[in-house]
C-alpha positions as CSV (number, residue, x, y, z in Angstrom):
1,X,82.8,142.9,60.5
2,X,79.3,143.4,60.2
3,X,78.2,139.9,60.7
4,X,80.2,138.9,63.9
5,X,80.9,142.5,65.2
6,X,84.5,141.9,65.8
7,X,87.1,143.9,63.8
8,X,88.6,143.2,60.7
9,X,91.8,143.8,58.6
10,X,90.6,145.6,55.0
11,X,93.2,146.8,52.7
12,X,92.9,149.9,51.8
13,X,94.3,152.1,48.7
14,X,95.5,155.7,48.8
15,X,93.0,156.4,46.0
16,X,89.9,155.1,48.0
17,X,91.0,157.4,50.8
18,X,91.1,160.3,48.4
19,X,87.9,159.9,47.1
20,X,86.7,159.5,50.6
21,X,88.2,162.8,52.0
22,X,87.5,164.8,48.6
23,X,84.3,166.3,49.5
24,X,85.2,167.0,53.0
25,X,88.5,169.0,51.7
26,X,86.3,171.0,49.5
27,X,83.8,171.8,52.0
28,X,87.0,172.9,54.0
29,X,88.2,175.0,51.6
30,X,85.0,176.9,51.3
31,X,84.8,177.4,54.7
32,X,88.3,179.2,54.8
33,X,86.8,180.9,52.0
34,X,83.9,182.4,54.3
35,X,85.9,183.4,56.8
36,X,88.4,185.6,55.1
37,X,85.9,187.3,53.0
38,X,84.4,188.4,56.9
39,X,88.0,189.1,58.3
40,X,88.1,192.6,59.1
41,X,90.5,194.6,57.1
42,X,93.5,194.8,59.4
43,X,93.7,191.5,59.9
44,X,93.5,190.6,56.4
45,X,96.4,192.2,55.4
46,X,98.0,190.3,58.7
47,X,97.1,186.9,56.9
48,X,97.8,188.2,53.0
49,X,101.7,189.1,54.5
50,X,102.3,185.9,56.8
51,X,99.7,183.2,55.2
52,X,98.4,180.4,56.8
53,X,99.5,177.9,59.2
54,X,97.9,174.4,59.2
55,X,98.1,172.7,62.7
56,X,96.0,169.4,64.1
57,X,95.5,166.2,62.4
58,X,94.8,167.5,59.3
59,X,98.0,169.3,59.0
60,X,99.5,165.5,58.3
61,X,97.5,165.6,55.0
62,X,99.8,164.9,52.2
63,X,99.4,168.0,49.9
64,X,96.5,169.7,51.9
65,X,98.5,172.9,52.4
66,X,99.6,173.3,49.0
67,X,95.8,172.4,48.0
68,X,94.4,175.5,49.9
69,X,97.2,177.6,49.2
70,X,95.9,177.1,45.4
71,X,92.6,177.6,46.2
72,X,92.6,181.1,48.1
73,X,96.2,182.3,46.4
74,X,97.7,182.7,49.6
75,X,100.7,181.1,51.7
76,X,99.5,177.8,53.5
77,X,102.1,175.9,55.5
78,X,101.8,172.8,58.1
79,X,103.4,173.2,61.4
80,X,106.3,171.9,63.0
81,X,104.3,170.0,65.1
82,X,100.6,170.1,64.5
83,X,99.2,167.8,66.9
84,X,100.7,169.7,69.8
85,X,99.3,173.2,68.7
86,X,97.0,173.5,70.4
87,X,98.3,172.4,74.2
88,X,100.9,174.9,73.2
89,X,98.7,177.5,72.6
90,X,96.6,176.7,76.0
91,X,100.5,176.6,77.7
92,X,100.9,180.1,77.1
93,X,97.6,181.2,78.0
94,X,97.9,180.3,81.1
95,X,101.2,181.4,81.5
96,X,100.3,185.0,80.3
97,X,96.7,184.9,81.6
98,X,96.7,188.4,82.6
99,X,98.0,189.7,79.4
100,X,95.3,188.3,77.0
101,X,92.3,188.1,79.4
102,X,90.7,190.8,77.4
103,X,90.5,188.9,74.4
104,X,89.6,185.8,76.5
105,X,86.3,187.2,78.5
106,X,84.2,189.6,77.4
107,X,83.6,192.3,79.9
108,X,80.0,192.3,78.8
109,X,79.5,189.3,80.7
110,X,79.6,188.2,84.5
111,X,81.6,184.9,85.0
């Protein structure tokens, strides 16, 4: 609440929150967009055979896989579990750090 600062309950419809999230799906999309047209070759043709897996928050978006998937006519699915992605990933990192430290640190660069 604006005029006392303390929080209050607002109802909400599933239509508001669509037009709220709208733009910010497109711009998404378009960013997806960018990125595979500068994906080199090889791994394009990786992506065009397995698609696209959705993970984090967003993931949990009713119908946002199958709304990109139309957009850049490829395979987009949500993980299993998309909010834990991402600790997963970082799990076996450091499990394996050996194994993917040259993709990790550029030997370019002292550390």
């Amino acid at each position: 609440n604006i005029l006392n600062g303390l929080p209050k309950n607002a109802i909400i419809s599933s239509l508001e929150i669509q037009e709220a999230i709208t733009p910010l799906i497109k711009k998404i999309i378009e960013e997806i967009k960018l990125v595979l047209e500068k994906t080199p070759p090889e791994l394009s043709a990786d992506i065009k055979r397995k698609g696209i897996i959705l993970t984090g928050g967003g993931a949990g978006i009713r119908g946002l896989d199958q709304k990109i998937a139309e957009s850049i006519q490829l395979e987009v699915v949500s993980s299993e579990n998309p909010l834990n992605c991402v600790v997963n990933g970082i799990e076996v990192l450091l499990q394996n750090f050996e194994e993917y430290r040259s993709v990790l640190i550029s030997p370019d660069k002292d550390y």
